[in-house]
C-alpha positions in Angstrom: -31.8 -14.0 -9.3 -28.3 -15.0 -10.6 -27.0 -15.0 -13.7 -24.1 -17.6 -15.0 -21.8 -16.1 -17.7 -19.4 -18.4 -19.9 -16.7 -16.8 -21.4 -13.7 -18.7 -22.7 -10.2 -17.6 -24.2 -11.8 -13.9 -24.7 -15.2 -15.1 -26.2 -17.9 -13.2 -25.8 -19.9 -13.7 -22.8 -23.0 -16.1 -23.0 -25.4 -15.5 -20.8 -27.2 -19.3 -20.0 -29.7 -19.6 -16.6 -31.2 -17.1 -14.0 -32.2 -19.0 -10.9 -33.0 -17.7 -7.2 -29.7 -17.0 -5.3 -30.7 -19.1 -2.3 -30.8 -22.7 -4.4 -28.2 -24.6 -5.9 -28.6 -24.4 -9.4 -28.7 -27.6 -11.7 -26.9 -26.3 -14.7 -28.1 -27.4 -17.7 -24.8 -26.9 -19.5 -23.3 -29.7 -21.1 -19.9 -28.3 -21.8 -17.7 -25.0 -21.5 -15.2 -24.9 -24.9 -15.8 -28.2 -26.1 -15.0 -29.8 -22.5 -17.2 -31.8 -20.1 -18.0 -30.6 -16.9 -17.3 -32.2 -14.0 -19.9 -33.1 -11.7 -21.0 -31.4 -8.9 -21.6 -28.5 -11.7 -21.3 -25.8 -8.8 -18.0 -26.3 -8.0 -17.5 -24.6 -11.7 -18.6 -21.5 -10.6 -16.3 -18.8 -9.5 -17.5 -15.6 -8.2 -16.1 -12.5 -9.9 -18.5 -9.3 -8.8 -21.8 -7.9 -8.7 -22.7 -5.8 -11.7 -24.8 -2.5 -11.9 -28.3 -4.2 -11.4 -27.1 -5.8 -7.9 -27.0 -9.4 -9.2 -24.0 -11.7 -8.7 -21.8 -12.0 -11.2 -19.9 -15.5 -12.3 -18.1 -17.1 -15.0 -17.9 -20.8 -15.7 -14.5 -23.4 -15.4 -13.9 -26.0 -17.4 -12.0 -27.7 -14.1 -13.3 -27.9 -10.1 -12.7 -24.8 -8.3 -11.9 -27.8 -5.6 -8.8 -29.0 -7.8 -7.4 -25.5 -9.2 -7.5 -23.1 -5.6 -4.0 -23.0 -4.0 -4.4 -22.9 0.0 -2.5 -19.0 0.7 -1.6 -16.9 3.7 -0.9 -13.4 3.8 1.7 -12.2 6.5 0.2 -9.0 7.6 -3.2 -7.2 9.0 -1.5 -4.1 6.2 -3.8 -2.4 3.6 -1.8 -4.1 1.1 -2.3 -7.8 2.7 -5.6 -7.3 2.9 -6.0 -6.2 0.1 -4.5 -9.1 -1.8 -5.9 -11.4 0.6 -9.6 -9.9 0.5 -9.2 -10.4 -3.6 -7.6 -14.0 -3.7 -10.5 -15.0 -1.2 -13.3 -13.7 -3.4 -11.5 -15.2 -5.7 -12.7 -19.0 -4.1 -9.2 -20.0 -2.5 -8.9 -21.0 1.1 -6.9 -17.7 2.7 -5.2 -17.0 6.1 -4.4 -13.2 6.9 -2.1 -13.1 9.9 -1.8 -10.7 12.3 1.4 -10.0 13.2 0.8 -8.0 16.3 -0.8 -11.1 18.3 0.5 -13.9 15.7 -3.0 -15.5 15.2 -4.3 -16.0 11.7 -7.7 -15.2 10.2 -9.5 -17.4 8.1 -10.8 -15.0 5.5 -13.6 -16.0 4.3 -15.3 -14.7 1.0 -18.2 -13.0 2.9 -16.4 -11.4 5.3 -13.8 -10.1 2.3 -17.0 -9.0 0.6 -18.4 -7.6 2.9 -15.4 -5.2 4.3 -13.4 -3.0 1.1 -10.5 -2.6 3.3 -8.5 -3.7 6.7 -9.6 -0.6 8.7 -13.1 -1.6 8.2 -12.8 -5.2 9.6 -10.8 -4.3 12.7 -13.5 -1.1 13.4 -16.8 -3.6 13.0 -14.7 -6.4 14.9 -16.8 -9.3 13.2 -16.4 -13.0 14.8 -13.5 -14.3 13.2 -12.2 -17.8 13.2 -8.5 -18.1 14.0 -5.7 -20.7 14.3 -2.2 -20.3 15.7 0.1 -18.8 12.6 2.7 -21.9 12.4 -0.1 -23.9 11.6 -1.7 -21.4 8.6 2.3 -20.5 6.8 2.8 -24.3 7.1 -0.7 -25.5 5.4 -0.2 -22.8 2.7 0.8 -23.5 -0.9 1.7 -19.7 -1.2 3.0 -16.9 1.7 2.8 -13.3 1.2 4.9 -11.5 2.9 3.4 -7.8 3.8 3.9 -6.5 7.3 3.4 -3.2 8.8 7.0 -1.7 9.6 6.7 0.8 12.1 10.1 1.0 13.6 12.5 3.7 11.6 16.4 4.6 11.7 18.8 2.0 12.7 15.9 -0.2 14.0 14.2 -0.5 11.1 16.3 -3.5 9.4 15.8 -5.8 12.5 12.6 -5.2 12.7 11.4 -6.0 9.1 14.2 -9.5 9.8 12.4 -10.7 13.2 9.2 -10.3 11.2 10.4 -12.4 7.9 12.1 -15.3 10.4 8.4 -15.4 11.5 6.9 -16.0 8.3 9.4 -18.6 7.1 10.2 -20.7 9.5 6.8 -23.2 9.1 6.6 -23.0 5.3 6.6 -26.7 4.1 8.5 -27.9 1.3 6.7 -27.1 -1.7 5.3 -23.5 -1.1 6.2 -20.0 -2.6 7.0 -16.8 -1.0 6.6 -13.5 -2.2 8.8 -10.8 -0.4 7.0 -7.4 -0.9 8.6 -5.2 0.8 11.4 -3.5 -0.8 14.5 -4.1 -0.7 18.0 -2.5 -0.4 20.7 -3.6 -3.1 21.2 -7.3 -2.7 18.5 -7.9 0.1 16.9 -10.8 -1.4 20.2 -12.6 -1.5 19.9 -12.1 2.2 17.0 -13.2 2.3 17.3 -16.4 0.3 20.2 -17.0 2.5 18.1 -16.8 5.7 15.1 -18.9 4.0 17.7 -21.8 3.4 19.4 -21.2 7.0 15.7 -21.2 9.3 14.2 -24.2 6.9 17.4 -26.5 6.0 15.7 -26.5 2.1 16.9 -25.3 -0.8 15.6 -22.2 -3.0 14.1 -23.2 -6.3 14.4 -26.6 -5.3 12.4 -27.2 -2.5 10.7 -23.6 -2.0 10.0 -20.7 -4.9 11.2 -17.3 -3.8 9.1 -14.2 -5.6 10.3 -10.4 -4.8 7.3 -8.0 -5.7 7.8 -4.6 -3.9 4.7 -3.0 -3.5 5.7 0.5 -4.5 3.9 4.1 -4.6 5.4 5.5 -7.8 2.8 5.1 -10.3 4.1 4.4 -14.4 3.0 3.9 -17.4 3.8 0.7 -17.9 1.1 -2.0 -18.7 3.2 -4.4 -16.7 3.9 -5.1 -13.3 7.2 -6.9 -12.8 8.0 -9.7 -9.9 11.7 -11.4 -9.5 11.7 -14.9 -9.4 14.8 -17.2 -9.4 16.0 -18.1 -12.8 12.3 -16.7 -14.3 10.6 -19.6 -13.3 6.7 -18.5 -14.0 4.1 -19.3 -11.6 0.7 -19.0 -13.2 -1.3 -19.5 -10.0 0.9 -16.3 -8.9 -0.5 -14.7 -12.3 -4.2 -15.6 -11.5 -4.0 -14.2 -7.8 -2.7 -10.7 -8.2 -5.0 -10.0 -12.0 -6.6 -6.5 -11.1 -9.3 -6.4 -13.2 -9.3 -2.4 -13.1 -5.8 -1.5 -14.1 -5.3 -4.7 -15.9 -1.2 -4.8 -15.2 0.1 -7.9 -16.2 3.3 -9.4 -14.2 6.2 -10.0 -16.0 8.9 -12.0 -14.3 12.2 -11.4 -14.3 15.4 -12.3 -13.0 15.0 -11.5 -9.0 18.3 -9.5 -9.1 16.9 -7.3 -12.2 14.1 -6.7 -10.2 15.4 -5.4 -7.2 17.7 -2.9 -9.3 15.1 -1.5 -11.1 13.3 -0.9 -7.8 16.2 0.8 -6.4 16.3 2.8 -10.0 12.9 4.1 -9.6 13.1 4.8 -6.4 16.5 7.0 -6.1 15.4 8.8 -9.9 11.5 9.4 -8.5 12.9 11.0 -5.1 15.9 12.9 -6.1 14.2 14.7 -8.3 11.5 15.4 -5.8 14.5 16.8 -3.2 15.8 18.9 -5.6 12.1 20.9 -6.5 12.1 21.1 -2.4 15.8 22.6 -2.5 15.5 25.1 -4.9 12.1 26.7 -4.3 13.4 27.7 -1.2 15.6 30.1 -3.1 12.6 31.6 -4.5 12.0 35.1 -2.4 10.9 37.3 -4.9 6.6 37.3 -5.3 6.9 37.9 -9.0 8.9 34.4 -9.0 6.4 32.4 -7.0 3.5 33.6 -8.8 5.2 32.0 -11.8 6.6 28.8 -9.8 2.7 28.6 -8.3 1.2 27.8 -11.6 3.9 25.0 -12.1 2.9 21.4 -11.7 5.0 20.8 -9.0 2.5 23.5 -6.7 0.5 20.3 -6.3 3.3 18.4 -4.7 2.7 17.9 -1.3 4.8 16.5 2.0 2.5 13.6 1.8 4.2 12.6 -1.6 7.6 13.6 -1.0 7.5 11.5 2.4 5.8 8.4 0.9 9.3 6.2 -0.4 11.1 7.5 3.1 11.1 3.7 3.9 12.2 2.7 0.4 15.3 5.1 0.6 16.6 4.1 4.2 16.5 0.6 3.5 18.6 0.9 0.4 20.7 3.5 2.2 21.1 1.1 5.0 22.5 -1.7 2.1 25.3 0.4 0.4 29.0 0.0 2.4 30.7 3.2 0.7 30.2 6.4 0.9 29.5 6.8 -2.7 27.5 8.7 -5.4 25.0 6.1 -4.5 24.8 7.1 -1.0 24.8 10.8 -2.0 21.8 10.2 -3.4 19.7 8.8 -0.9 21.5 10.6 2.1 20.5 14.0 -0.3 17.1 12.5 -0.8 16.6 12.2 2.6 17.8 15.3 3.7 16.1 17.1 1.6 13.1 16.2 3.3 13.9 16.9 6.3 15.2 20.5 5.6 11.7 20.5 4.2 9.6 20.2 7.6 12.1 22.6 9.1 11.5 25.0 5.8 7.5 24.4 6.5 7.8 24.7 10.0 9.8 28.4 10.2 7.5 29.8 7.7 4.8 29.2 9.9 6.4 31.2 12.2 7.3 33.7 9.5 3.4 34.3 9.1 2.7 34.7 12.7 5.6 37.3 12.5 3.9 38.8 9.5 0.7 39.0 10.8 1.6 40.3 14.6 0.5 37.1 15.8 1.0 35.7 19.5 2.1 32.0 19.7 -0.6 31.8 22.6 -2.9 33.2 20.8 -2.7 30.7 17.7 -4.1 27.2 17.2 -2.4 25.1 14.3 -4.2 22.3 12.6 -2.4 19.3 10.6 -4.9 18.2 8.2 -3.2 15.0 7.1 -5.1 11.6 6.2 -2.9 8.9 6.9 -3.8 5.1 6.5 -2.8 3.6 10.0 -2.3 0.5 8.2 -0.3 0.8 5.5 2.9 -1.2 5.2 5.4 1.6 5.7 5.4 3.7 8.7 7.9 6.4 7.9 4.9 8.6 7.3 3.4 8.2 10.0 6.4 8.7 12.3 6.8 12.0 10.8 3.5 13.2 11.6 4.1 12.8 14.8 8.2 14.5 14.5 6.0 17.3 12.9 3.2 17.7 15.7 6.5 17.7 18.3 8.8 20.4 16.5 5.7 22.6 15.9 4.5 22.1 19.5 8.6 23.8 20.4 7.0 26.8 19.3 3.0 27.1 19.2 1.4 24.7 22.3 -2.1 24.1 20.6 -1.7 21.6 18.0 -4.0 19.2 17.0 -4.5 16.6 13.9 -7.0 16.4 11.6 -8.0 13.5 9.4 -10.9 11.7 7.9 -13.6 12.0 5.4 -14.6 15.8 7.0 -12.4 18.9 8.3 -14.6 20.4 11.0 -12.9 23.1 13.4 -14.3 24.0 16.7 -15.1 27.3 17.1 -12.0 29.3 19.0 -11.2 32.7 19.6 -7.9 32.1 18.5 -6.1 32.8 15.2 -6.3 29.4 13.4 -3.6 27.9 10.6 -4.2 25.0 8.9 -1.6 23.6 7.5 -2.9 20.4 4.4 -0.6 18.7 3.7 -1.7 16.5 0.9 -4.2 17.4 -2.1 -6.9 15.1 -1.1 -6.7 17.2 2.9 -6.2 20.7 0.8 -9.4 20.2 -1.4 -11.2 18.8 1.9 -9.8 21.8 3.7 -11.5 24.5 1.2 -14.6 23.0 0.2 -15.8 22.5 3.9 -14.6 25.9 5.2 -14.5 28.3 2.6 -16.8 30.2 4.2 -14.9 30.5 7.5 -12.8 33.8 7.0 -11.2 33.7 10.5 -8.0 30.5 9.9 -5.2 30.7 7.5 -4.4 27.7 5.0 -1.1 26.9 4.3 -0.4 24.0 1.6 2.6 22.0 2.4 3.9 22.1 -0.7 6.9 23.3 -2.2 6.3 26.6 -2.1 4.6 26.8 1.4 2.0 28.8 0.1 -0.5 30.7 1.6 -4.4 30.3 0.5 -5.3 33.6 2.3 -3.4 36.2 3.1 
């Protein structure tokens, strides 16, 4: 059975039919706030979830689906496309999520969004996709998202993320609205107005809306989300689309310029402060001071969150001309994480030394659950710096990620180094009762679980 709920300008909900979910219904439902409903009554219905009792859940329109639905495509097989993508598709509107790698377009259809939560799911089933060439899905689409996977870093990374964005732009027709959400450095979305207006020969805000919405990791306490646009023009469709339901964020727009400033505020104040906790709790030697910095709240802060804006800073490192207190800060920033991993990486060493351990006769293990999909790449990269430098010095390394930690049985002196909270709680609840490997949490303080 299915169940049809009206609910109008925050009325309560009205529950009016049940029928069998595999016939159209015939609704006998006159009108929905004092407005007739367009015939074929169906195309009213727009799906929203399934509740606690398994049945589908929808809520009645006083227009067509058919006439309100905005054609969209999503440049990016990311966790963040899909993600936006999966919900606008649910959501009944015709979506295309590109693929970047192979430029080929999905057509995402609600079923298949339903059916997978997330990107990694889709491309491990490999359902039977329809596909269309990606000039021909930007250039049908009312609205373009722009969120690619960025997986070159340094000096490379700036042309890569600009060989990607000429590829998304230069089909959009005259008309659509683009939405830039990766962030930027300070003034990057004049250059990329600039380019827009260049590779299409139209005109921002006249001919095509431009929307900046960097999709950041800092988490606030803001019951707003905001979104640049040029001169605060308001797009409700934009609204509509990117309504989560569970954190219930409103977006606010703002002046395109304000937007990318505050970005670049949040971003040097969140991990400045981060490098400093790193810098200083190296000074701390003495164990009467680290029992007292351990119960701190920063003992929960791992590499996995001080590596997660690494993107964020070089790309606004890589807009400033001056050497600058602006620069200090995000040269310092990133520094200071990289003095991290070689802090981590000799006190691993220090506890061989400590215990009388042999390099060859030690096995390290990186638990460190990384989404391969995710837009930035910087952390992912690291990983791999991490693996190489610890490699210099102890030859059996391997990763560990996943729902499970599971360690082979060795003969060899085990350290297992989590470096995030989600890997360290993983770490200890499925091997607490192994007595024979060493955990070290890759936080601040480098501690050690058992010594």
């Amino acid at each position: 059975m299915t169940r049809i709920v009206q609910q109008v300008d925050g009325a309560p909900e009205k529950h009016h039919l049940l029928w069998r979910q595999n016939v159209k219904p015939d609704l006998q439902v006159c009108n929905v706030a004092g407005k007739p409903l367009e015939k074929p009554f169906v195309d009213h219905l727009r799906y929203i979830r399934r509740d606690e009792r398994g049945s589908l859940l929808y809520t009645l329109s006083t227009t067509s689906s058919s006439t309100t639905t905005a054609s969209v495509a999503v440049y990016g097989l990311s966790t963040e496309g899909y993600r936006i993508a999966s919900s606008i598709a649910i959501n009944g509107s015709k979506v295309s999520l590109i693929d970047e790698s192979v430029r080929m377009a999905i057509l995402l259809k609600p079923d298949i969004a339903r059916t997978y939560p997330n990107v990694s799911s889709l491309m491990e089933d490999e359902p039977l996709l329809d596909l269309q060439p990606i000039d021909i899905a930007i250039s049908n689409a009312s609205y373009v998202y722009f969120a690619p996977r960025i997986r070159k870093v340094g000096p490379e990374v700036k042309s890569d993320v600009m060989t990607k964005f000429k590829d998304a732009i230069k089909a959009l027709k005259r008309g659509a609205s683009l939405i830039y959400m990766l962030p930027t450095g300070v003034g990057g979305n004049n250059e990329n107005i600039a380019l827009i207006e260049h590779m299409t020969g139209m005109t921002v805000e006249k001919d095509i809306s431009y929307y900046y919405l960097p999709m950041s990791t800092i988490t606030t306490a803001s019951s707003e989300t905001l979104i640049g646009s040029e001169k605060l023009k308001h797009d409700n469709h934009i609204s509509k689309m990117l309504y989560d339901p569970d954190t219930r964020r409103k977006l606010k727009f703002v002046d395109v310029n304000s937007a990318e400033l505050v970005h670049v505020i949040k971003t040097l104040s969140h991990y400045s402060g981060m490098a400093s906790i790193l810098e200083i709790c190296k000074k701390a030697t003495d164990n009467n001071i680290l029992s007292e910095l351990m119960r701190s709240t920063f003992a929960d802060l791992f590499i996995d969150d001080v590596t997660s804006g690494l993107y964020d800073l070089r790309i606004i490192g890589s807009s400033l001309d001056s050497t600058g207190p602006l620069m200090y800060l995000v040269n310092g920033s990133i520094k200071g994480v990289d003095g991290y991993v070689k802090f981590l990486i000799d006190q691993i060493r220090a506890t061989l030394k400590k215990r009388d351990l042999k390099a060859s006769r030690t096995k390290v293990a990186i638990a460190w659950t990384l989404d391969p999909h995710e837009m930035r790449g910087d952390r992912i990269e690291l990983l791999s710096s991490f693996e190489t430098k610890i490699k210099d010095y102890i030859g059996d390394v391997e990763r560990h990620q996943g729902q499970t930690f599971d360690l082979y049985h060795t003969d060899k002196t085990t350290i297992v180094i989590a470096c995030s909270k989600t890997d360290f709680e993983k770490v200890i609840s499925k091997n607490m009762a192994n007595q024979d490997f060493i955990v070290i949490k890759a936080n601040p303080l480098c501690e050690t679980v058992q010594e």
